[in-house]
N, C-alpha and C positions, 0 to 999 in steps of 0.2 A: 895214722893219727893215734895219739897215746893221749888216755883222758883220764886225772884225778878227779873224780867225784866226792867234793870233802862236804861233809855233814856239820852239823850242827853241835858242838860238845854235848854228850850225852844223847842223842836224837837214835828211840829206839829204830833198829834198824832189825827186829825179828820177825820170824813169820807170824807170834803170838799179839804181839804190842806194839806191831808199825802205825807211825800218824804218817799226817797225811805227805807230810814232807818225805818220808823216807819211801812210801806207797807211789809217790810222782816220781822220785829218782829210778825205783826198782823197773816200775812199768817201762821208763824209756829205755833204762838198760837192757832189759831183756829184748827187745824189738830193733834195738840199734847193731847198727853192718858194724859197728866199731867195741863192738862188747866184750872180746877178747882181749881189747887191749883196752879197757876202760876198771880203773880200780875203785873200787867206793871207802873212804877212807874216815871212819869215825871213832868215838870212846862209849864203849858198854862194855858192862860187866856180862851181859844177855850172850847167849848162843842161837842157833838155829838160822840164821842170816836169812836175809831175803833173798839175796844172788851169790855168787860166786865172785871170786876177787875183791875180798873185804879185808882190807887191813884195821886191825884195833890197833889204837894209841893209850898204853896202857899209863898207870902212875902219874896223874895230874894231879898235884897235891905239893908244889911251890908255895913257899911263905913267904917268897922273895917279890916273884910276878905275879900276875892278875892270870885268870883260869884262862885268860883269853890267850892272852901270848905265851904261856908255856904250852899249851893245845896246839899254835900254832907253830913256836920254835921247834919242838919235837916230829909235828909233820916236816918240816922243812928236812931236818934234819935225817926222817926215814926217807923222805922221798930225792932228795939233792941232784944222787948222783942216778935216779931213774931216766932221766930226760923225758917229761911229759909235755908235750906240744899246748896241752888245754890244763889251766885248773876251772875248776869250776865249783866257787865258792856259796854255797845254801842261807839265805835267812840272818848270814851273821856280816853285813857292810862294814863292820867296825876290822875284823881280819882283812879287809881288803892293805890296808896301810902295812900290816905284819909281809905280808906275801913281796909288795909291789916292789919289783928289781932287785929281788934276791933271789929269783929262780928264773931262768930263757924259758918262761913258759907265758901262752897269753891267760889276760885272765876272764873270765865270762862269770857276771854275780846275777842270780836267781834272787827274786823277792815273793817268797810263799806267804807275805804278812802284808800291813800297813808299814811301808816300809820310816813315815816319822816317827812310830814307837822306839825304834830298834839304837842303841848305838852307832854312831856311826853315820846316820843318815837322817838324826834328828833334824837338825840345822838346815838353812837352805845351803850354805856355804860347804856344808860336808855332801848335801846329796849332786853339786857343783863339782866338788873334787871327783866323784867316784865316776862323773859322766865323762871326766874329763882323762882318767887315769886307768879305768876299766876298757878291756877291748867290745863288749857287748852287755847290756843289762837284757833280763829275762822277766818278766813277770806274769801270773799265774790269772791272772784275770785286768781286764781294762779299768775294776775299781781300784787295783793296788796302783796299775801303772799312774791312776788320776792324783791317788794320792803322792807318790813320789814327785810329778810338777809339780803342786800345788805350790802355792807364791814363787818357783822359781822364774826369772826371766825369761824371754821368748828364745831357748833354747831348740836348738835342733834334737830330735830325737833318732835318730837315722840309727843312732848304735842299741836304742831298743825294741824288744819286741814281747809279743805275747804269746805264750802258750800254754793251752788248757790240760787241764788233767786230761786223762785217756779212759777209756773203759771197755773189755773186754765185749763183744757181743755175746746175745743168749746162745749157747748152743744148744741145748730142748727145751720145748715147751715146760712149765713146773704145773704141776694143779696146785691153784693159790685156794687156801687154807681161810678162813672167816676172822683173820686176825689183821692188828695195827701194831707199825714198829715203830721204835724209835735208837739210832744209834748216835753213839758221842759221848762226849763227857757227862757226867749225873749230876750237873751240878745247876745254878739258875742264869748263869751266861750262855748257856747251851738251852734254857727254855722249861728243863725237865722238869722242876716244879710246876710250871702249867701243863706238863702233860700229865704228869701223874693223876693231878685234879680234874683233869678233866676227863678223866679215863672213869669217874664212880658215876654221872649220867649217862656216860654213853654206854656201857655194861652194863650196867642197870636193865636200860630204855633196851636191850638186844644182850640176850641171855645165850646165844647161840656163836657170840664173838666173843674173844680176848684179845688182852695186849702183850707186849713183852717189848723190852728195852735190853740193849747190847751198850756195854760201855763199863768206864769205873768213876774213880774220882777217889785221889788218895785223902783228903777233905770229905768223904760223903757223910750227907745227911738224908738220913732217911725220910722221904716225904712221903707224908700217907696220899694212897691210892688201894686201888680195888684191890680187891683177893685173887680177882683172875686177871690181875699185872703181874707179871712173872719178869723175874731179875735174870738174866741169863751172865751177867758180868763181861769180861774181857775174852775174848774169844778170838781165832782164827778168823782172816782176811777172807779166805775164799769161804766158810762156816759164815760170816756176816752174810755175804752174796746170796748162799742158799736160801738162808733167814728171809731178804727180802724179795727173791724169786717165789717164796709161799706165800708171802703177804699180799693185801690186798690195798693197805694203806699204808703210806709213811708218812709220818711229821716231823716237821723239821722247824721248833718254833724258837727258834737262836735270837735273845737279846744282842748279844754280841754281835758288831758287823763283821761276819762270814768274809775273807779276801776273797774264797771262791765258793765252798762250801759242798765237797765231794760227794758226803753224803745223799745231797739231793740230784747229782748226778747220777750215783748209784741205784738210787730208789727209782728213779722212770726208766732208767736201761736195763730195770728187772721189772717194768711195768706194774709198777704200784701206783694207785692215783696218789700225790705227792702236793702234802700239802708243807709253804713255806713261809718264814715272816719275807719282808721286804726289807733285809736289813745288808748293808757292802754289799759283795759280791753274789750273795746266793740269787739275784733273778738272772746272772748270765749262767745259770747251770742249766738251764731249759726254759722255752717259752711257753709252757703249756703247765706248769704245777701252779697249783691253788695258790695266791698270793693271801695272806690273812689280810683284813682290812685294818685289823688293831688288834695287836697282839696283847690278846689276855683267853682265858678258861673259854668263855663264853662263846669267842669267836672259833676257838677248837674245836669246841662241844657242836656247834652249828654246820662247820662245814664236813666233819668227821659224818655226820647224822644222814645229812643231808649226799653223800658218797652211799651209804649203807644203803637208803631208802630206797636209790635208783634201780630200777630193775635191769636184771643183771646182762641183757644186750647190750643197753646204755656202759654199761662199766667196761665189758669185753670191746669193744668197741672203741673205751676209752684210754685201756690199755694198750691197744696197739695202739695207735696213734702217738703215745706218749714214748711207746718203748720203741716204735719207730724214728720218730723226729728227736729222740735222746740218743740215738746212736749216731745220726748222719749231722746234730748240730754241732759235735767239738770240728768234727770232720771238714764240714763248710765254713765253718768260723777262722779253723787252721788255716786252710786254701785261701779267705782272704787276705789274712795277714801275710801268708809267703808273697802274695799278687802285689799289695801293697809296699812291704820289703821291698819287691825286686823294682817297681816303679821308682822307688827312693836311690836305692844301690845306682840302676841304671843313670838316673839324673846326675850323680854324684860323679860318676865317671865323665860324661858328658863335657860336665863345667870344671871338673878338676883335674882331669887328667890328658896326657896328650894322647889322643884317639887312631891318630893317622897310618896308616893301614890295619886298623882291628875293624873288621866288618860288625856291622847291628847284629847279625849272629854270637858272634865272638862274643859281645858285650852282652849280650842277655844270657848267655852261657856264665860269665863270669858274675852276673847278679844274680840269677840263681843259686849257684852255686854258694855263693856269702849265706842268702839268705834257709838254705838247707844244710848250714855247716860242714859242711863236706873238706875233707883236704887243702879244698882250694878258699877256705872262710877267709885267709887273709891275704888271698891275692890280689885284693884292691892296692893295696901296699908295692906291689911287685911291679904296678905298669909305671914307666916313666914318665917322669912330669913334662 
């Protein structure tokens, strides 16, 4: 199996300034039997890659085409005579039309967003074409998958599925530090104006804590907050990790609906008590982080307080539980979607295809197999009618 992994025009892809999109692609690449022969294929100016097998697409800068389709003719063009069995297109639906029957490769589209923002999949009638023309859709939590139905017709979903970010377990214990984090963008879609503010009662009211915030925002505006908020800026992926391995709190208080919202993954599988708004995706990143009841200052300032005040059994106690049940929930959540998959897959063959001498072995081997992409993803294809 030979897999292009194409990025997003422009979608940092370094060890310094990966999001969350190129953080999802690297994880599974490194982890996957097929990662030798899997390429990651995008445009930066940036070095230091996150994996190996990166091809850059340099000089996008057509006055003829739109950034889209010379990004995309140029791939076509490095990749033609590769023969890649898989492409697999990231966040951008609208390249699906550029790709579709100019290259013997299948194609599989990833939605790491809302995918009616996006070109391409605004419409009901465009996200129609892509179920109809795509060999698999992918997406990163069950609020994006909600939104991509929405008002479409009672449509079979059999060609998608979901799958959550990943997260590395702890491998030692950290001695957590009297501090509160926050990582993301610094901007007020991300929340970080109510933390910064809410950070001068609670330092105040607890002279023996500070905070610190990881992130940029090439827009930044400086909101005032304490003297012992410390700006760490943009920083290394596994350098984040440590951050919230010493912490004792994260907040994550995002106007913006979150598709899934990593961060807060991050933070309880480094056992920080993790507080979160209730906004998209971020309550499928765990069932145990603080939920805000109304996302403003006040309600930060309260539950932040009210973590400090607990005596520190209550907290230890609280953190494993969290950093427990944050490791094994993508894990059980994965397991039931492959379960469910193979229930679908198996039906499918059942009523569509001619069965007669493939034993129920046979056939649960060959729905598995669809639904763990493996070699055999399009052997549905290969039984006779």
């Amino acid at each position: 199996m030979k897999i292009a992994s194409i990025l997003p025009y422009k979608e940092n892809y370094t060890l310094k300034g990966a999001g969350a999109v190129a953080l999802w692609i690297s994880d599974f690449v490194r982890d996957s039997k097929y990662k030798k022969n899997t390429y990651i294929i995008g445009s930066t100016k940036n070095k230091n890659y996150l994996t190996k097998n990166y091809i850059n697409i340099d000089n996008i800068n057509s006055k003829l085409n739109s950034t889209t389709k010379e990004y995309s003719n140029k791939i076509i063009n490095k990749i033609q005579n590769l023969n890649f069995d898989v492409l697999e297109l990231h966040n951008r639906p609208i390249m699906v039309k550029e790709f579709f029957g100019k290259l013997n490769s299948k194609i599989i589209l990833y939605f790491h967003n809302d995918p009616t923002t996006m070109k391409g999949a605004k419409s009901v009638n465009e996200r129609i074409y892509l179920l109809k023309k795509v060999d698999k859709i992918i997406f990163i939590s069950s609020w994006v998958k909600k939104k991509f139905f929405k008002n479409l017709p009672n449509l079979s979903d059999n060609k998608t599925q979901i799958i959550y970010h990943s997260i590395d377990p702890i491998k030692k214990n950290v001695k957590k530090n009297k501090q509160i984090i926050f990582v993301g963008k610094l901007n007020e879609s991300k929340g970080y104006d109510l933390y910064c503010k809410s950070m001068f009662k609670i330092l105040d009211q607890y002279n023996d804590w500070c905070a610190i915030s990881i992130g940029e925002e090439r827009r930044f505006q400086n909101f005032p907050t304490h003297k012992r908020h410390f700006n760490l800026g943009q920083i290394p992926h596994n350098k984040v990790l440590d951050y919230l391995s010493e912490s004792e709190i994260a907040v994550i208080p995002s106007r913006w609906e979150e598709p899934f919202g990593r961060t807060a993954l991050e933070a309880s599988s480094r056992g920080c008590a993790t507080i979160i708004s209730n906004t998209g995706g971020l309550p499928e990143t765990t069932d145990y982080a603080i939920k805000l009841k109304k996302l403003d200052t006040k309600n930060i300032e309260n539950e932040v307080i009210r973590l400090i005040k607990n005596d520190k059994q209550t907290l230890i106690a609280f953190f494993f539980v969290i950093t427990t049940l944050a490791y094994f929930y993508p894990v059980i959540k994965h397991a039931k979607n492959k379960l469910d998959c193979e229930a679908i897959a198996k039906n499918y063959i059942i009523k569509n295809k001619n069965t007669i001498g493939i034993n129920n072995r046979e056939i649960k081997m060959i729905s598995t197999n669809f639904c763990y992409g493996g070699e055999e993803i399009y052997e549905l294809e290969n039984l006779k009618n």
